[in-house]
Chimera marker file (.cmm) of the C-alpha trace (Angstrom):
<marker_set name="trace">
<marker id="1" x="7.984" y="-1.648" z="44.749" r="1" g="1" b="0" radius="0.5"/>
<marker id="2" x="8.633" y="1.319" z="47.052" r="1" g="1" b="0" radius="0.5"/>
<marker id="3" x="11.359" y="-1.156" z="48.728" r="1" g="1" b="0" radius="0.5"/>
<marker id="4" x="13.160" y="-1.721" z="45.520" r="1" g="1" b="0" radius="0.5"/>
<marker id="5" x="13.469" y="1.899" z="45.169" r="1" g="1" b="0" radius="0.5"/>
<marker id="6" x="14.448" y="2.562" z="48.321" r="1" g="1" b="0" radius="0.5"/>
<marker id="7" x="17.370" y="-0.328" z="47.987" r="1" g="1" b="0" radius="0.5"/>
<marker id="8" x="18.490" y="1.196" z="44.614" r="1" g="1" b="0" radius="0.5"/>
<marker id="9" x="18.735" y="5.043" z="45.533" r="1" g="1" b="0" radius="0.5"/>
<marker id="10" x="21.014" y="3.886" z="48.803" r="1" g="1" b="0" radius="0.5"/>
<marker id="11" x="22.833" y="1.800" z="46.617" r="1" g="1" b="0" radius="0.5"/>
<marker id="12" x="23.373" y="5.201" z="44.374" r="1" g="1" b="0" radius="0.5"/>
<marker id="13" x="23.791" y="7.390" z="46.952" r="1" g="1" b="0" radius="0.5"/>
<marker id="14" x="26.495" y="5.266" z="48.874" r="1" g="1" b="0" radius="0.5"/>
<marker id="15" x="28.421" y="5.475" z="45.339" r="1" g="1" b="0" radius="0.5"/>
<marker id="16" x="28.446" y="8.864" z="44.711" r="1" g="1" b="0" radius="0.5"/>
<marker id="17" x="31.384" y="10.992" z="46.190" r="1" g="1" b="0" radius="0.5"/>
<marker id="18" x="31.305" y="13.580" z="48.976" r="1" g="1" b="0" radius="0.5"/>
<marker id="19" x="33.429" y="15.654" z="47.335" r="1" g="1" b="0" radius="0.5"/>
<marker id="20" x="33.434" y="17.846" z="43.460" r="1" g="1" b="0" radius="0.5"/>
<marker id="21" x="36.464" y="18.268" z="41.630" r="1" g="1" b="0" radius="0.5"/>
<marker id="22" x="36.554" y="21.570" z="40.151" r="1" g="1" b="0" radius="0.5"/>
<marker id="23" x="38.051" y="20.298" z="37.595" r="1" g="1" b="0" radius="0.5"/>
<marker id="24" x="40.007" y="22.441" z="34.855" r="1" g="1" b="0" radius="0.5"/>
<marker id="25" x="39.318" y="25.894" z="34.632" r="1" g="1" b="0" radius="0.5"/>
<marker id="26" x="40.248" y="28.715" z="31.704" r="1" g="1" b="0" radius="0.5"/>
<marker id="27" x="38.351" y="31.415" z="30.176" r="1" g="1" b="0" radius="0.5"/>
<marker id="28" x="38.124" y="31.869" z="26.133" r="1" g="1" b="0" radius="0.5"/>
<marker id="29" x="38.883" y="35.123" z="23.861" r="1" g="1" b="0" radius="0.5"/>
<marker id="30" x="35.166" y="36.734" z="23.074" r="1" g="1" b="0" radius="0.5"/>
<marker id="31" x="33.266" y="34.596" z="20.911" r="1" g="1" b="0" radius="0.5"/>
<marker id="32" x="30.395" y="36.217" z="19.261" r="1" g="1" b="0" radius="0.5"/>
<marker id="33" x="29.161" y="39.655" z="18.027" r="1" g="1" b="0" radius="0.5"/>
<marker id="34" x="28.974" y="38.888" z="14.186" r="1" g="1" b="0" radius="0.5"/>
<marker id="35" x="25.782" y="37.645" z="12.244" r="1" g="1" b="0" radius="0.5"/>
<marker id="36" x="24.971" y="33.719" z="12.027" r="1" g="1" b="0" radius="0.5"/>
<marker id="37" x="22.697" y="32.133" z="9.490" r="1" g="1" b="0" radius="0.5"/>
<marker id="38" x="19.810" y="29.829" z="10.373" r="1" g="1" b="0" radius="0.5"/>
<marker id="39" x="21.950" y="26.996" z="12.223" r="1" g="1" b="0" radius="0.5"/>
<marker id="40" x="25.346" y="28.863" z="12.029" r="1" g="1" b="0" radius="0.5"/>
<marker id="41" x="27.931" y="28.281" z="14.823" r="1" g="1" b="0" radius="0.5"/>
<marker id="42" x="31.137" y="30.158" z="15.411" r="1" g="1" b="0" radius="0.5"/>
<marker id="43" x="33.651" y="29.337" z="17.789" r="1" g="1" b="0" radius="0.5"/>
<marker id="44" x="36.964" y="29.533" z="19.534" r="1" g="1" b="0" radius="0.5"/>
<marker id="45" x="40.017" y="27.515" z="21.026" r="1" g="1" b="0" radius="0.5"/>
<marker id="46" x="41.481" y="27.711" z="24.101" r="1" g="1" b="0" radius="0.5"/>
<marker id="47" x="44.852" y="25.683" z="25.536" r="1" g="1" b="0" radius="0.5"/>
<marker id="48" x="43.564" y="23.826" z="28.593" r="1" g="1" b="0" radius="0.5"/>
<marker id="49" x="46.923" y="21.823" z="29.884" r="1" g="1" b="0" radius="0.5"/>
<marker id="50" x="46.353" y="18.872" z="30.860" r="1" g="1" b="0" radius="0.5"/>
<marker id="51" x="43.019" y="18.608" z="28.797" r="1" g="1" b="0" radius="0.5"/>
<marker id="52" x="42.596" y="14.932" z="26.526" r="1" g="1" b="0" radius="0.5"/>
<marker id="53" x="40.543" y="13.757" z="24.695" r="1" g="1" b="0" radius="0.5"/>
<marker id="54" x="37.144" y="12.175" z="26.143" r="1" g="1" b="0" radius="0.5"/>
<marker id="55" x="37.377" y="14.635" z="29.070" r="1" g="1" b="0" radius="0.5"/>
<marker id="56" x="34.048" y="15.741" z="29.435" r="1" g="1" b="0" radius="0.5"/>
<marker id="57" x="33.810" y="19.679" z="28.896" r="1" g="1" b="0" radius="0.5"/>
<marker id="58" x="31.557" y="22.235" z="30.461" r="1" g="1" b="0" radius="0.5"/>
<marker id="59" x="31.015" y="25.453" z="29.061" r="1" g="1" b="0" radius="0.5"/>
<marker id="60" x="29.172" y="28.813" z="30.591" r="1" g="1" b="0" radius="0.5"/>
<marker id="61" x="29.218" y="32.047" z="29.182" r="1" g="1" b="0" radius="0.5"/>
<marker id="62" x="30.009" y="35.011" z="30.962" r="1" g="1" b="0" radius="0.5"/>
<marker id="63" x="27.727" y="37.254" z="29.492" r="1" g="1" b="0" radius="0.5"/>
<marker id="64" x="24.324" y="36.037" z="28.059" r="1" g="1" b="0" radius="0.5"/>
<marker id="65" x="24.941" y="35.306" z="24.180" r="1" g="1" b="0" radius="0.5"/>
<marker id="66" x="20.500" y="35.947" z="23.741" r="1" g="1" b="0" radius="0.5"/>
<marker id="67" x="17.758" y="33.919" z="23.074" r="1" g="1" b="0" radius="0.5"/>
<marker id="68" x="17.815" y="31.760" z="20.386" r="1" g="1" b="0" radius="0.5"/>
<marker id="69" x="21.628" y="30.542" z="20.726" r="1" g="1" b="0" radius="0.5"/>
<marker id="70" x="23.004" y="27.535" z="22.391" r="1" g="1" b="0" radius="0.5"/>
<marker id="71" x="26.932" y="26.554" z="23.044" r="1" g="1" b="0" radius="0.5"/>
<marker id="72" x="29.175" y="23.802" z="24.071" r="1" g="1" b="0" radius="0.5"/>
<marker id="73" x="32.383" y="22.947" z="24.645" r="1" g="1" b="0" radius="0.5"/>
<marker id="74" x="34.668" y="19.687" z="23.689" r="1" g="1" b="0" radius="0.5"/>
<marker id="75" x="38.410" y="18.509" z="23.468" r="1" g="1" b="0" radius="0.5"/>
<marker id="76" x="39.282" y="18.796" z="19.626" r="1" g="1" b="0" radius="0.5"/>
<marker id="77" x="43.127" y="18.081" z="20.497" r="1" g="1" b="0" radius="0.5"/>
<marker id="78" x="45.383" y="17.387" z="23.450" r="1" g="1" b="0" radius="0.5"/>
<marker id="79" x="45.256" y="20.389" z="25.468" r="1" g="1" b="0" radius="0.5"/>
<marker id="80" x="42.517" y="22.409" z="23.763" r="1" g="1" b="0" radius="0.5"/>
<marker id="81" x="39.304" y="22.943" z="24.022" r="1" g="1" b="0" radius="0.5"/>
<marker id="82" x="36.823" y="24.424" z="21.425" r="1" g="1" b="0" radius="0.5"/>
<marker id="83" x="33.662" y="26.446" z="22.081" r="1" g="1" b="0" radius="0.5"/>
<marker id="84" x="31.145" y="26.641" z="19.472" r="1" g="1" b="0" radius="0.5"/>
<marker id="85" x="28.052" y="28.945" z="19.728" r="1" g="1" b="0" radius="0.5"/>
<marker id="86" x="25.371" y="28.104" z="17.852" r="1" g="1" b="0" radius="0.5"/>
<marker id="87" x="22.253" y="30.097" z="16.572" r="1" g="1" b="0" radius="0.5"/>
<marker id="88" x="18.760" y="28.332" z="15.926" r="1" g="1" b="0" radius="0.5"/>
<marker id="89" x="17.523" y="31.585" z="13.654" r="1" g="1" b="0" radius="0.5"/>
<marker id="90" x="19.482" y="33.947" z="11.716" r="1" g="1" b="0" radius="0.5"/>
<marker id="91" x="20.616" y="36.452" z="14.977" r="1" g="1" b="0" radius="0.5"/>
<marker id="92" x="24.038" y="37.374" z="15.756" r="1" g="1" b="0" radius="0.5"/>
<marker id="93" x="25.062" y="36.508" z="19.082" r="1" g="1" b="0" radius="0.5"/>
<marker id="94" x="26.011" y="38.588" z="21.784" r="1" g="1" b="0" radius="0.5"/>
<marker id="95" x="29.565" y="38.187" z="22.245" r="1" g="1" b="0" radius="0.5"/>
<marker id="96" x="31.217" y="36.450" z="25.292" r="1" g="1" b="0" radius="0.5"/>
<marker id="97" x="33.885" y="35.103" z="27.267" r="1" g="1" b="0" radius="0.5"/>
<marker id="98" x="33.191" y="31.552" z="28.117" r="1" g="1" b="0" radius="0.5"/>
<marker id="99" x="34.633" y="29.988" z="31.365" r="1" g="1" b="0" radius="0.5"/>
<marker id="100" x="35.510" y="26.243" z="30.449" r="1" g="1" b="0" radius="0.5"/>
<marker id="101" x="35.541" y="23.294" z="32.871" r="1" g="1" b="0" radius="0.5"/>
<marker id="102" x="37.498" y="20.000" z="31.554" r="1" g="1" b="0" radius="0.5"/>
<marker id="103" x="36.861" y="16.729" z="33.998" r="1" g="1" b="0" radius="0.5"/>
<marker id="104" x="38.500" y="13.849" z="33.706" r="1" g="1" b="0" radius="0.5"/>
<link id1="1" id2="2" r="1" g="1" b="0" radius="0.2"/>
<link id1="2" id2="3" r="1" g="1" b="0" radius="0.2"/>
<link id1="3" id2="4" r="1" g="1" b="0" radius="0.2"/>
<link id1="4" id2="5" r="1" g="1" b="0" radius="0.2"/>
<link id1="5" id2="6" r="1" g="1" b="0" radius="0.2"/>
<link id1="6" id2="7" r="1" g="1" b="0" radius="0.2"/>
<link id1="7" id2="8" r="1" g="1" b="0" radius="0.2"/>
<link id1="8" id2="9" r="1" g="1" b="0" radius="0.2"/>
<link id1="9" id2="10" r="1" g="1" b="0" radius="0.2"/>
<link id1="10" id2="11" r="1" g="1" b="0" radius="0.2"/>
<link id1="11" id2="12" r="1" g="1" b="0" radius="0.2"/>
<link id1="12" id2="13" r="1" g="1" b="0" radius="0.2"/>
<link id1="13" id2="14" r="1" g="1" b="0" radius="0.2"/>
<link id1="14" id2="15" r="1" g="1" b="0" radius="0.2"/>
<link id1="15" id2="16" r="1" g="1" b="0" radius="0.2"/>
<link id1="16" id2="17" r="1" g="1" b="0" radius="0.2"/>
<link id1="17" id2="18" r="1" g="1" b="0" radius="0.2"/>
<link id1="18" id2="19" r="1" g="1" b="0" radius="0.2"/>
<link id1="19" id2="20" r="1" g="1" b="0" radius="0.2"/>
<link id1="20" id2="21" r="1" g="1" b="0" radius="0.2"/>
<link id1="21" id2="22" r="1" g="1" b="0" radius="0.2"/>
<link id1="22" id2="23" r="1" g="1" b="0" radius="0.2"/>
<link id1="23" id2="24" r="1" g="1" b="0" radius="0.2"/>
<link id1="24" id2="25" r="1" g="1" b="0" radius="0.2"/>
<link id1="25" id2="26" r="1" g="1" b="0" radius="0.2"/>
<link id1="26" id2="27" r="1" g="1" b="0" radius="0.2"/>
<link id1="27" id2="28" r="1" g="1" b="0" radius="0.2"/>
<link id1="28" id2="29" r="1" g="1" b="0" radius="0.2"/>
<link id1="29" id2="30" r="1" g="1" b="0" radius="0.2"/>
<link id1="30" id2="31" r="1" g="1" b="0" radius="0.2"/>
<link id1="31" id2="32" r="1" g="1" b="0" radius="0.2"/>
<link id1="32" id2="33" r="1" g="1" b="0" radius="0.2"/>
<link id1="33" id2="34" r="1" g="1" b="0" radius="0.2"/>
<link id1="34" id2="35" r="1" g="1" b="0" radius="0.2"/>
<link id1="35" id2="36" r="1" g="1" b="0" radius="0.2"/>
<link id1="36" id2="37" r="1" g="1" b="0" radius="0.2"/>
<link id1="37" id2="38" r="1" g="1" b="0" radius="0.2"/>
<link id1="38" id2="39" r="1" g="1" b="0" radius="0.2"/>
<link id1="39" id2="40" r="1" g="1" b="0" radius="0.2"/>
<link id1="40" id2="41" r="1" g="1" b="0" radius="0.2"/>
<link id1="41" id2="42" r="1" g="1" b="0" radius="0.2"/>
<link id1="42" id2="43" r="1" g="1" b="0" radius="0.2"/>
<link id1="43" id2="44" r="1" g="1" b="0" radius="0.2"/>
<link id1="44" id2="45" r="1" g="1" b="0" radius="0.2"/>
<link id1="45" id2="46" r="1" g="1" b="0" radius="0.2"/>
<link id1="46" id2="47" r="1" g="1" b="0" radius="0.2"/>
<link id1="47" id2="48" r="1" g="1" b="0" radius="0.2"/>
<link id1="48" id2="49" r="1" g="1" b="0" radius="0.2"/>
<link id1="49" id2="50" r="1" g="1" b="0" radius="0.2"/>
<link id1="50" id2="51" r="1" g="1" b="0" radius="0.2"/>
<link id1="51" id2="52" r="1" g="1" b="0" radius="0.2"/>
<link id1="52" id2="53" r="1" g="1" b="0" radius="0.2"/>
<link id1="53" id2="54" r="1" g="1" b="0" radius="0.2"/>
<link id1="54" id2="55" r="1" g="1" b="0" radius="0.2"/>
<link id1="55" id2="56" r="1" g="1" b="0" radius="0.2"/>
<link id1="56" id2="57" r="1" g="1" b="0" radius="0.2"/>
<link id1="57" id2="58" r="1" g="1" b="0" radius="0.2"/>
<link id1="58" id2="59" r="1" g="1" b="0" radius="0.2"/>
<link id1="59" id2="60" r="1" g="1" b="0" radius="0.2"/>
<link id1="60" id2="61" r="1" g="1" b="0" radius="0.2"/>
<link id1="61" id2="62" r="1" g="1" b="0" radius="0.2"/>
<link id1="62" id2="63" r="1" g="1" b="0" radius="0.2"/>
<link id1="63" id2="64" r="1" g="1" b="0" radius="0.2"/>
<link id1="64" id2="65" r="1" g="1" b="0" radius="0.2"/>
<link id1="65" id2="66" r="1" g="1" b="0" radius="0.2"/>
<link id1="66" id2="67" r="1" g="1" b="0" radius="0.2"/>
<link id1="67" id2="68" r="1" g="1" b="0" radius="0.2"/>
<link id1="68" id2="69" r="1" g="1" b="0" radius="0.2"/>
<link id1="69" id2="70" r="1" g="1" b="0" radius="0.2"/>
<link id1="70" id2="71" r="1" g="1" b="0" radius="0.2"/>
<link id1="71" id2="72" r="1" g="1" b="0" radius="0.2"/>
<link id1="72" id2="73" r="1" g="1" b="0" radius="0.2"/>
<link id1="73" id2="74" r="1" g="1" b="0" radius="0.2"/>
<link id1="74" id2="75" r="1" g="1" b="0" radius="0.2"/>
<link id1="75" id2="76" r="1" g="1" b="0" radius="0.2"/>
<link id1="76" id2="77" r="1" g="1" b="0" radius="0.2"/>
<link id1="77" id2="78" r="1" g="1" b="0" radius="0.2"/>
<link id1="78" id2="79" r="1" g="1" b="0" radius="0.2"/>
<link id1="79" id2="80" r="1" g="1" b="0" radius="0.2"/>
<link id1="80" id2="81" r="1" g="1" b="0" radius="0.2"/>
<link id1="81" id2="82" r="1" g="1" b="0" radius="0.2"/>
<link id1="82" id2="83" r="1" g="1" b="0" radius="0.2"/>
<link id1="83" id2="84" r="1" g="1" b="0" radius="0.2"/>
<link id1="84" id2="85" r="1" g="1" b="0" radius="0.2"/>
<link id1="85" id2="86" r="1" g="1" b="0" radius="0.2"/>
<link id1="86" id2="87" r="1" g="1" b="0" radius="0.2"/>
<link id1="87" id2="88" r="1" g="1" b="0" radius="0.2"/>
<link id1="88" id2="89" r="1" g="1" b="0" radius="0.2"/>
<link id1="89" id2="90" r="1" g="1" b="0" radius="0.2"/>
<link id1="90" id2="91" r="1" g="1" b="0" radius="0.2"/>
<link id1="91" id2="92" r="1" g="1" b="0" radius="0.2"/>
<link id1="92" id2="93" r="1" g="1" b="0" radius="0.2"/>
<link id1="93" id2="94" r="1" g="1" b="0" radius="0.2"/>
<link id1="94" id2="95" r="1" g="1" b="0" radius="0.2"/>
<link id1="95" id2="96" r="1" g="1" b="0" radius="0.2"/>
<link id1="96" id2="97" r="1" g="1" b="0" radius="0.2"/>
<link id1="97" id2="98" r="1" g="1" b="0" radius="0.2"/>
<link id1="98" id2="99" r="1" g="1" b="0" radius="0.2"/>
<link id1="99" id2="100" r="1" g="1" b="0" radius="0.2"/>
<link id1="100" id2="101" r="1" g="1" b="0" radius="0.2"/>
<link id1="101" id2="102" r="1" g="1" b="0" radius="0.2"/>
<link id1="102" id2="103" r="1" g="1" b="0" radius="0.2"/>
<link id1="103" id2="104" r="1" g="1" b="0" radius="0.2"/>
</marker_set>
């Protein structure tokens, strides 16, 4: 069993790449700062050239929206990408800047 294993995570490791793209990088408007209901979202757009759709999108805010909130990121046209943060309770959200990261 532990030979197996051993095989497979080589066989993973000699696949994976040496090097990260950074991929495509922008920074949203402030999203945030008013009131969401139980399982409210707001959100914003930002033009990412070169972004299409099933890129896969990161999302990180730059300021710590609170507890209780969660956000993502996707491509909801060719070249943008929209943010959504999302509340779990009724709570408004600090608001943020988001840096966005499209990969291809």
């Amino acid at each position: 069993m532990n030979r197996i294993f051993a095989l497979t995570l080589c066989i993973f490791l000699g696949q994976m790449s040496s090097t990260v793209s950074p991929g495509i990088i922008g920074t949203t408007a402030s999203i945030g700062g008013g009131a969401l209901l139980v399982a409210g979202c707001t959100s914003g757009t930002i033009t990412v050239a070169g972004a299409a759709a099933g890129m896969g999108v990161v999302v990180a805010p730059n300021t710590y929206p609170g507890d209780g909130t969660f956000w993502y990121g996707y491509v909801s046209s060719a070249n943008t990408v929209t943010v959504k943060v999302c509340v779990v309770l009724a709570l408004t959200p600090t608001a943020s800047t988001y840096t966005v990261r499209v990969f291809h």
